[in-house]
C-alpha positions in Angstrom: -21.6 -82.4 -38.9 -21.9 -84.6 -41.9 -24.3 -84.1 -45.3 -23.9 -83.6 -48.7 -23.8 -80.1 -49.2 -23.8 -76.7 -47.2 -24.0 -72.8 -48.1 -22.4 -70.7 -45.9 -23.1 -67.0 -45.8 -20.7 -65.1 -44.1 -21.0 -61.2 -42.8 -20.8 -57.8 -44.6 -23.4 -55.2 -43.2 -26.2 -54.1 -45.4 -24.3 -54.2 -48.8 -23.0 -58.1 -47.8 -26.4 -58.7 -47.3 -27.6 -57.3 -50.9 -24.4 -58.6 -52.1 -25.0 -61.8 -50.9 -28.3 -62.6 -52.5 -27.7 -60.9 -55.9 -25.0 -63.5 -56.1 -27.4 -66.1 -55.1 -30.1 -64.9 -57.7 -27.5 -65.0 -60.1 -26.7 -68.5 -59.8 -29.9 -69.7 -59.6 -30.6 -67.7 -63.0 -27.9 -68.9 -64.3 -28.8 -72.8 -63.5 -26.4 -73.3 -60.2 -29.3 -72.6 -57.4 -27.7 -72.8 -54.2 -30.4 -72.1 -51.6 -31.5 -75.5 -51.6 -28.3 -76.8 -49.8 -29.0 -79.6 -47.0 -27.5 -76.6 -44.5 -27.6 -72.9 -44.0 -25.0 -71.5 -42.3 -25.2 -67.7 -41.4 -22.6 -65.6 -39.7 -24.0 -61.2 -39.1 -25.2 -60.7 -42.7 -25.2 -64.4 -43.8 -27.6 -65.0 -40.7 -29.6 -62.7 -42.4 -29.6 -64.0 -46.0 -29.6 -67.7 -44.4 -33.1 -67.1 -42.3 -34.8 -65.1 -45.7 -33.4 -68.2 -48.3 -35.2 -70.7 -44.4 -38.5 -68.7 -45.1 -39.0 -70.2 -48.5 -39.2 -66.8 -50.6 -38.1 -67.4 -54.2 -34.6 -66.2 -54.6 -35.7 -64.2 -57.2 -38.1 -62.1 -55.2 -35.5 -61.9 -52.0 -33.2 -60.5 -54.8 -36.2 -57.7 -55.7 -36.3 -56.7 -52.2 -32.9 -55.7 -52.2 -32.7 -54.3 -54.9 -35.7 -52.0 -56.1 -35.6 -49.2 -53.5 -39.9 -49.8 -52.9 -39.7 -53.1 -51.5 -36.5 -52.4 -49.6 -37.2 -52.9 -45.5 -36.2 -49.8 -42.8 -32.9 -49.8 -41.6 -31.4 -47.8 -38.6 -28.6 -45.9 -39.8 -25.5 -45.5 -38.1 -23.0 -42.4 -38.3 -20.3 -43.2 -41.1 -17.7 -41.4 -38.2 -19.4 -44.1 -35.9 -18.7 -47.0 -38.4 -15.2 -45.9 -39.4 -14.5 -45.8 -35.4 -15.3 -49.2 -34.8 -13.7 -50.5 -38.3 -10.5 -49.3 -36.8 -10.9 -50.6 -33.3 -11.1 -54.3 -35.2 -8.4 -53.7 -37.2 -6.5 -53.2 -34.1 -7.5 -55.8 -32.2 -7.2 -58.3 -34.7 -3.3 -57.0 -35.5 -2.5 -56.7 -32.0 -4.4 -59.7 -29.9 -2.8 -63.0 -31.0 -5.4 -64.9 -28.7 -8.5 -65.4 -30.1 -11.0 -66.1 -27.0 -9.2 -62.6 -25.7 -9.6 -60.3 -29.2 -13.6 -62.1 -28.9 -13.5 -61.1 -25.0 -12.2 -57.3 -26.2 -15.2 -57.4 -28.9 -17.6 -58.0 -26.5 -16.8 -55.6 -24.0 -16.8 -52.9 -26.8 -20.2 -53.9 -27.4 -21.3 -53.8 -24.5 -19.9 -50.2 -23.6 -21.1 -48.6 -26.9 -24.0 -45.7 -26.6 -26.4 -47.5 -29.1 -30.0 -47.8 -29.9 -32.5 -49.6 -27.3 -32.1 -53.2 -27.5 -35.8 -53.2 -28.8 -35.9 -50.9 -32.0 -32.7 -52.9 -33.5 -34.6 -56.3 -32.8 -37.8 -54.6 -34.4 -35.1 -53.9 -37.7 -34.1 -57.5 -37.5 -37.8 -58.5 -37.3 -38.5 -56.6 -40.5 -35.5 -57.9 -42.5 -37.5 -61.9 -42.2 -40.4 -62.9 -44.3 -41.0 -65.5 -41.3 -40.1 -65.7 -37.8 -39.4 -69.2 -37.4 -37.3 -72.0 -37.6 -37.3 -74.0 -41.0 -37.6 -77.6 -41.3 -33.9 -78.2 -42.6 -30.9 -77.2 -41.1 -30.1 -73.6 -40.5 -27.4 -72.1 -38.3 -26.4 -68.8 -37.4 -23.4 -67.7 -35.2 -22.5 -65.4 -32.2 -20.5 -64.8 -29.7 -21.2 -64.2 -25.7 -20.3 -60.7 -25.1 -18.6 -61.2 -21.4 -16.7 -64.9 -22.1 -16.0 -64.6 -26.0 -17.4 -68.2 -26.4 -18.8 -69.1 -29.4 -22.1 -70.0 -29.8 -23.9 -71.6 -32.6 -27.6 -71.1 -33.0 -30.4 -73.7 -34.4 -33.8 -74.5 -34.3 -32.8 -76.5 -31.2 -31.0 -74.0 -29.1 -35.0 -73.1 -28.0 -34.2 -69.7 -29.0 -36.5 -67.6 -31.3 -35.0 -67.2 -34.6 -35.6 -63.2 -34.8 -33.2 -63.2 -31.3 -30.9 -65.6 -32.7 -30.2 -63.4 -36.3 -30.5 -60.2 -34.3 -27.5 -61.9 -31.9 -25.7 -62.4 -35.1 -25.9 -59.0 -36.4 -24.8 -57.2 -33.0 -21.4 -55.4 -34.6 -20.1 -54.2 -31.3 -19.9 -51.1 -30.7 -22.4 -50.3 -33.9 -25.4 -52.3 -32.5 -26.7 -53.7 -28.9 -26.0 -56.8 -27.7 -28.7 -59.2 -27.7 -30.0 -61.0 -24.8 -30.7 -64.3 -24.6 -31.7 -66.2 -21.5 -29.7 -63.6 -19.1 -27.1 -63.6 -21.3 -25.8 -61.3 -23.6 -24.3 -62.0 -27.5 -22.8 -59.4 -30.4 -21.9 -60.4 -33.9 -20.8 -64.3 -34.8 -18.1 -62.0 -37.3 -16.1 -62.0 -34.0 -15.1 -65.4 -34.0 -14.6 -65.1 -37.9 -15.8 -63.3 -41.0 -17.7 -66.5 -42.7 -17.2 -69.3 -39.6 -16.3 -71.9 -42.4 -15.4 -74.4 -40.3 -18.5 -74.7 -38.7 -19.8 -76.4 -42.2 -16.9 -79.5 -42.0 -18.2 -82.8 -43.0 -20.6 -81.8 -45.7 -19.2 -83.1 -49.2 -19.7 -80.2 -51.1 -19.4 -77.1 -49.6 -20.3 -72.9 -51.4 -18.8 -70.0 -49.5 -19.9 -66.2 -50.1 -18.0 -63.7 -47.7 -18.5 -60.7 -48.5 -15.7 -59.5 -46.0 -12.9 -61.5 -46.2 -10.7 -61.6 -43.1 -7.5 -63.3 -42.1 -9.4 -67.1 -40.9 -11.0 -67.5 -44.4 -7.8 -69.1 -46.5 -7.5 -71.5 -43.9 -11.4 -72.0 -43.0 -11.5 -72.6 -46.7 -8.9 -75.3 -46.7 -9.7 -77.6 -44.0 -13.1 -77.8 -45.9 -11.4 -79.1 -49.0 -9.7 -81.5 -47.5 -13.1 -83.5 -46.9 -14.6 -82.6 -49.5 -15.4 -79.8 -52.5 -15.1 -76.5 -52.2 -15.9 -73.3 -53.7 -15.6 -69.6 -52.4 -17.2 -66.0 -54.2 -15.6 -63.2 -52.6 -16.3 -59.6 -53.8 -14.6 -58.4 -57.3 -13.1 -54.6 -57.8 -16.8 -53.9 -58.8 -18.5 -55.4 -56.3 -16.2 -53.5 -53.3 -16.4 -50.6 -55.3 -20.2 -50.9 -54.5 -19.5 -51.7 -50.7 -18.0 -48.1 -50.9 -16.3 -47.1 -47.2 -19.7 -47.8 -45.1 -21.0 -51.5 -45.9 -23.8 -50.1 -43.4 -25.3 -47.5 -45.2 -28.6 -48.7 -46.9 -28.1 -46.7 -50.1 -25.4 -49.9 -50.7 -28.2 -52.1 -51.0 -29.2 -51.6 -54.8 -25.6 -51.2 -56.7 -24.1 -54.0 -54.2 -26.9 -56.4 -55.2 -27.2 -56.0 -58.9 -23.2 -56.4 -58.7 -23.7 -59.3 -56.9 -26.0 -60.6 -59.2 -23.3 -60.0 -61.8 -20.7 -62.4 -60.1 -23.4 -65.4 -59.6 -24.4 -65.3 -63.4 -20.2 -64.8 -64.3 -19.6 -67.9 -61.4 -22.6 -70.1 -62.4 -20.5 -72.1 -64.2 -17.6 -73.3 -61.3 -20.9 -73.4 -58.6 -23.2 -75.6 -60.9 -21.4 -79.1 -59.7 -21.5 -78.4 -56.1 -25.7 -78.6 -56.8 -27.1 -80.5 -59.4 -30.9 -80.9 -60.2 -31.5 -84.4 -58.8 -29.3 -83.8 -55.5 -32.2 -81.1 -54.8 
């Protein structure tokens, strides 16, 4: 990949997603908007931010919608036992399988054994979380991961997949969520290959990370980047986890994640505003 700049968006449940774009209304308040980056990557909640900033909707007013409980969109709620479960099945796999394609392989078939909602009603939730249902004319990319192989797979507007499917793909959290089908096959969350997917952005000169879930890959996703060019990363502050509280899925996260969020973009406006001056659009 090669281009001046890229935002990626990496994963973090419902508060990552609030999180995410309070931090991206900060900046852009602050005079360091970000959602005019040449590409959008999106890994689980990043997909989701990264197909809402692809619509075209203002930052400002994706920010409302997080964060003033009227205009938020339904959401399925898991069990907090249910969430906790699964947090702790990760944990374990990535402490105890040193192989990657294997701990992805693991992921997948805890997806795909999980008692969950139909298929259907979480791709209606997905469906609802996206002013528009398709592709945008720049680059955007979300991330996921074949359930059965533990391949990676990166989504576009070329893959001939519909962007609602692709986003949905990206959100499966196995064991949480369904898997997603996609022409006979079947995909759980891009955060099994890695919290943000960083790498996936190499090439582009100036590059903005937001992870809300920071997991071991980041530090050295983060420094390959910077190797080729510059690089900056916002990670959640004591306030903003605080926020997250012990279920990032729980929609009451939404408004106190967000409005901390947009507390860290006005506080990091200052580092960010480089990476995207006025005239480089």
């Amino acid at each position: 990949m090669s281009g001046e700049s890229a935002l990626v968006l990496g994963g973090g449940g419902l508060a990552g997603i609030a999180w995410t774009t309070g931090v991206l209304a900060g900046l852009a308040e602050a005079g360091a908007d970000a959602t005019g980056a040449d590409f959008l990557l999106g890994t689980s909640a990043g997909a989701t931010v990264a197909a809402q900033i692809g619509s075209g909707l203002p930052i400002a007013e994706l920010y409302r919608r997080q964060v003033e409980p009227e205009l938020q969109c339904a959401e399925l709620t898991p069990s907090s036992e249910a969430v906790a479960a699964v947090m702790e099945q990760m944990v374990l796999l990535a402490t105890t399988v040193a192989d990657p394609l294997e701990r992805r392989r693991r992921m997948g078939a805890l997806g795909l054994a999980a008692d969950t909602v139909p298929e259907a009603a979480r791709r209606a939730v997905i469906a609802g979380r996206l002013p528009v249902h398709d592709w945008p004319g720049r680059r955007l990319a979300v991330t996921a991961v074949q359930a059965d192989s533990g391949e990676a797979r990166v989504f576009d507007r070329e893959a001939g997949v519909a962007l609602v499917d692709a986003v949905a793909a990206s959100c499966a959290v196995p064991g949480i969520w369904p898997p997603v089908t996609i022409g006979g096959a079947r995909y759980v969350d891009g955060g099994a290959r890695s919290g943000s997917n960083a790498d996936l952005a190499a090439g582009y000169a100036r590059v903005l990370v937001i992870a809300p879930w920071s997991d071991p890959a980041l530090d050295a996703e983060v420094a390959a980047l910077a190797a080729s060019g510059r690089v900056e990363l916002i990670v959640p502050d004591e306030g903003a986890l605080a926020a997250f509280g012990a279920d990032p899925l729980a929609p009451g996260t939404r408004t106190p994640a967000g409005r901390e969020g947009r507390r860290q973009g006005l506080a990091a406006a200052g580092r960010i505003a480089p990476l995207f001056p006025a005239e480089a659009g």
